[in-house]
C-alpha positions as CSV (number, residue, x, y, z in Angstrom):
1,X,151.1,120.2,134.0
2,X,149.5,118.5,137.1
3,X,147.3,115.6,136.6
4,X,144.7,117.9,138.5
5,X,144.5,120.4,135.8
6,X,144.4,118.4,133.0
7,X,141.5,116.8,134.5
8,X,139.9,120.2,135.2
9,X,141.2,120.9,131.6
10,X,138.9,118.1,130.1
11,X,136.4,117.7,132.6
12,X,134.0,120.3,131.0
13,X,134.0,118.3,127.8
14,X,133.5,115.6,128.8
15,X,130.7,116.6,131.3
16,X,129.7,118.5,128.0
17,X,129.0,115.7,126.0
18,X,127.8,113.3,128.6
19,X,124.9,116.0,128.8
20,X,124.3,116.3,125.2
21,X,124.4,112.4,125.0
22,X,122.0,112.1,128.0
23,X,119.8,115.1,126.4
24,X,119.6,113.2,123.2
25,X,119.1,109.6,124.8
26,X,116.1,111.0,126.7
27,X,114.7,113.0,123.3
28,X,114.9,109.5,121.4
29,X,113.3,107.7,124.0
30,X,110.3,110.1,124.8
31,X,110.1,110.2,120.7
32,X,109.6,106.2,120.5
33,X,107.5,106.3,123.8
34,X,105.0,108.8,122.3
35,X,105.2,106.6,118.7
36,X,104.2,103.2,120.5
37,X,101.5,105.3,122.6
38,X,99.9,106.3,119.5
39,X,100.3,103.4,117.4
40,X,98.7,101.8,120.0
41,X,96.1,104.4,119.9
42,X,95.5,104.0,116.0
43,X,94.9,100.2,116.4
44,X,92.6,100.7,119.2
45,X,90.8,102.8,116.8
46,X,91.0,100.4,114.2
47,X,89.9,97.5,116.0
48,X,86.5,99.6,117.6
49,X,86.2,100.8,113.9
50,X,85.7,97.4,112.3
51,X,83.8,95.7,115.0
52,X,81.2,99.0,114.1
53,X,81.4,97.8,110.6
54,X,81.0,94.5,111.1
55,X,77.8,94.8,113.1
56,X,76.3,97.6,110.8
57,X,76.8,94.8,107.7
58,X,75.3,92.3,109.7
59,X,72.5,94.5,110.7
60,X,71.2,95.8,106.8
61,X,71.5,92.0,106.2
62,X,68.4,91.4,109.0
63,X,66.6,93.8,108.9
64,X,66.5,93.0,105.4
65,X,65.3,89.5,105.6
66,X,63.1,90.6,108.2
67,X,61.8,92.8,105.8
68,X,61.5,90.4,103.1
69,X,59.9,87.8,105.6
70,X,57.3,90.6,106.3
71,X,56.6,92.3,103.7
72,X,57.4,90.8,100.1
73,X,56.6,87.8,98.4
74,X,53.6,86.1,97.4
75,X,52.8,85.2,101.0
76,X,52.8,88.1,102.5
77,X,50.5,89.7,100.1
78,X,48.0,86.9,100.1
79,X,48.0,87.0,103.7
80,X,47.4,91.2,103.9
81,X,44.7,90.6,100.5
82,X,42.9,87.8,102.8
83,X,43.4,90.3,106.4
84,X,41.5,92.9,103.9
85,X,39.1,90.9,102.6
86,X,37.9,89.8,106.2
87,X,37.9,93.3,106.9
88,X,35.7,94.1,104.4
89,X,33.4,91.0,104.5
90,X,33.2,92.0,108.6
91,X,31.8,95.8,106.9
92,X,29.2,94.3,105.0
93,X,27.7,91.8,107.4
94,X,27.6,93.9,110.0
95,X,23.9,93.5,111.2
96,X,23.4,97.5,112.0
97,X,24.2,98.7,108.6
98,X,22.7,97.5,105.4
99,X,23.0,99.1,101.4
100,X,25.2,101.9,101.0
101,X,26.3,102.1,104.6
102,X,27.2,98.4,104.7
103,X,29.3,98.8,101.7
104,X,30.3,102.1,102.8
105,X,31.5,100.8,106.0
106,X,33.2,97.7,104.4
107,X,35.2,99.8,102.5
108,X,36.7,102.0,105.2
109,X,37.6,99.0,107.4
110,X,39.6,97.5,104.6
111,X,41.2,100.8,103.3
112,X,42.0,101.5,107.3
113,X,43.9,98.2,107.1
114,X,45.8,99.1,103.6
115,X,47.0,102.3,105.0
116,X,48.0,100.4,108.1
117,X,49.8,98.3,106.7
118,X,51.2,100.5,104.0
119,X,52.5,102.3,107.2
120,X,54.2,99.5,108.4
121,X,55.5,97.9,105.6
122,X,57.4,101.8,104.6
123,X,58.7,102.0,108.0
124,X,60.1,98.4,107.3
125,X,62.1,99.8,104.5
126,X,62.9,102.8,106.6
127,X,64.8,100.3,108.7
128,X,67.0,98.7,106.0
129,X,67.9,102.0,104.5
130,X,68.8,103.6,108.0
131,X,71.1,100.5,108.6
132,X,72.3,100.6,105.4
133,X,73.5,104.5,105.4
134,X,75.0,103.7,109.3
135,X,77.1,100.9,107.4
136,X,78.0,103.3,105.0
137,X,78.8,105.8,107.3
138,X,81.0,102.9,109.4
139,X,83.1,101.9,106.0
140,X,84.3,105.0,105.1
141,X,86.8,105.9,107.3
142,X,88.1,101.9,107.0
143,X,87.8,102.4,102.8
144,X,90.8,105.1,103.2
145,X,92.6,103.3,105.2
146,X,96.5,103.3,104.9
147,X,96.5,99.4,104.6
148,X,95.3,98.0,101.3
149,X,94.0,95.2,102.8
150,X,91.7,97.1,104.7
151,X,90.9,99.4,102.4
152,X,90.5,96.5,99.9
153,X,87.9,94.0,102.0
154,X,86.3,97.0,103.1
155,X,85.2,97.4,99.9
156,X,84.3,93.9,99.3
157,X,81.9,93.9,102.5
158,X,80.0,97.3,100.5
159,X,79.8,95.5,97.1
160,X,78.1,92.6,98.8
161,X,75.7,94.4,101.1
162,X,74.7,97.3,97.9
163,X,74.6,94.3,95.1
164,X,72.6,91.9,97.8
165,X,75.4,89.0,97.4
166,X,74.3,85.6,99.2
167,X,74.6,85.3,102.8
168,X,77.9,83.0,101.6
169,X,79.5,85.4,99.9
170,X,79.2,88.0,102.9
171,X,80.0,85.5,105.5
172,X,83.5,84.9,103.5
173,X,84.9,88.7,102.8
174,X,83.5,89.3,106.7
175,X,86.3,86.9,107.2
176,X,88.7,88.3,105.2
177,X,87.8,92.0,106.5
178,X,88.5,90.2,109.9
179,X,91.7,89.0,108.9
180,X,92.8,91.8,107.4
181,X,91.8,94.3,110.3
182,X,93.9,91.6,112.9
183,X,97.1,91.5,110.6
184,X,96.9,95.6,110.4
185,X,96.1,95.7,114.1
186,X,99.2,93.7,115.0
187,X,102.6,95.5,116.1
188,X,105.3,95.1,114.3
189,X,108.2,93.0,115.4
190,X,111.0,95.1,116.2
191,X,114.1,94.8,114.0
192,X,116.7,93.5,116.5
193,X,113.7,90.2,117.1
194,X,113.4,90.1,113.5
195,X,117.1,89.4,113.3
196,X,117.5,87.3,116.2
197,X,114.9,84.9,115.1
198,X,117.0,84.6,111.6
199,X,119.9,84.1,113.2
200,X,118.5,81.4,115.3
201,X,116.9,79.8,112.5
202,X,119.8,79.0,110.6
203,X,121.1,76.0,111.9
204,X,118.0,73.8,111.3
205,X,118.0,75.5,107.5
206,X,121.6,74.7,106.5
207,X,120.6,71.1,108.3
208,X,117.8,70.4,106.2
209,X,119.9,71.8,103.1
210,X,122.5,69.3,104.1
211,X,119.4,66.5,104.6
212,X,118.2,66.8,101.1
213,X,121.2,66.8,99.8
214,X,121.9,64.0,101.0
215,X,118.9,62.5,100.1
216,X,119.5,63.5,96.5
217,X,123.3,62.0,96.6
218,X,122.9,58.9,94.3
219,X,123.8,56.2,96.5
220,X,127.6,54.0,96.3
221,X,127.7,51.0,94.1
């Protein structure tokens, strides 16, 4: 047989294969392509997710100082009692009215001022509980999160903010959420770098094995 048809004879197989290969390469590659886009994708998400959480936890905690700095205490109620009293004092000295319509007047100034305030102080509250359901609301796709340590400092971060931990103990699991949403966010090192960099590394471990050994050799009389 001529060398021409034996390379017609095998050419098709060849060319076969060589397509299938090329078909497969190109499948595998557009597979690991589309993986890395939407890994890439999912810590996107995961980053814009936190930094949500993070500034919904750090909200409730303002607004509610601000709200304990306003409203509770012994000082803010001595200063709305004395804002009530002047209000009622300003009702009864009033030159124009005298009696009944002094006191009369006195006492709607003052209860004008309680429902004011009143108003104020429950839209106060309003505040910390709306900042409190959007940090909810901002946790919970993080608190079913795939990585525990998400899932897990998330959690931490909620306990603080719904059991009103000190600003110490908020400022430190903040951190660890951080720390743990950075290490999840992170892509992993492919394989072949993993084993490159152990390959690399072994000559300065078996030198510092050899180094304390030596060190431990008992020295020559």
């Amino acid at each position: 047989m001529k060398m021409e048809h034996l390379i017609a004879l095998w050419g098709w197989p060849v060319a076969l294969l060589t397509a299938f290969a090329a078909t497969a390469l190109g499948v595998h590659l557009n597979a690991r392509a589309t993986q890395r886009r939407d890994d890439l994708k999912a810590r996107e998400e995961l980053e814009a997710q936190a930094d949500e959480f993070a500034s919904a936890a750090l909200a409730v905690r303002v607004t509610g100082y601000t709200n304990e700095y306003l409203w509770n205490g012994r000082t803010p109620i001595l200063k709305a009692a004395l804002m009530v009293g002047a209000q009622f004092a300003a009702g009864m000295l009033d030159p124009r009215r005298t009696g009944a319509s002094a006191t009369w007047e006195a006492t709607a100034r003052s209860s004008a001022l309680i429902a004011y305030l009143d108003r104020a102080r429950n839209r106060a509250a309003a505040d910390v509980t709306d900042s409190l359901k959007h940090a909810l609301r901002a946790a919970m796709p993080l608190a079913r999160h795939t990585d525990p340590g998400v899932e897990s400092t998330t959690d931490a971060v909620l306990d603080a903010l719904l059991h009103h931990r000190s600003q110490a103990v908020l400022d430190q699991r903040l951190r660890a959420f951080r720390v743990a949403v950075r290490t999840a966010a992170t892509a992993p090192v492919p394989a072949w770098r993993r084993a490159v960099r152990r390959i690399a590394a072994l000559p300065a471990a078996g030198f510092r094995t050899v180094r304390a050994r030596l060190r431990r050799a008992p020295a020559s009389p």
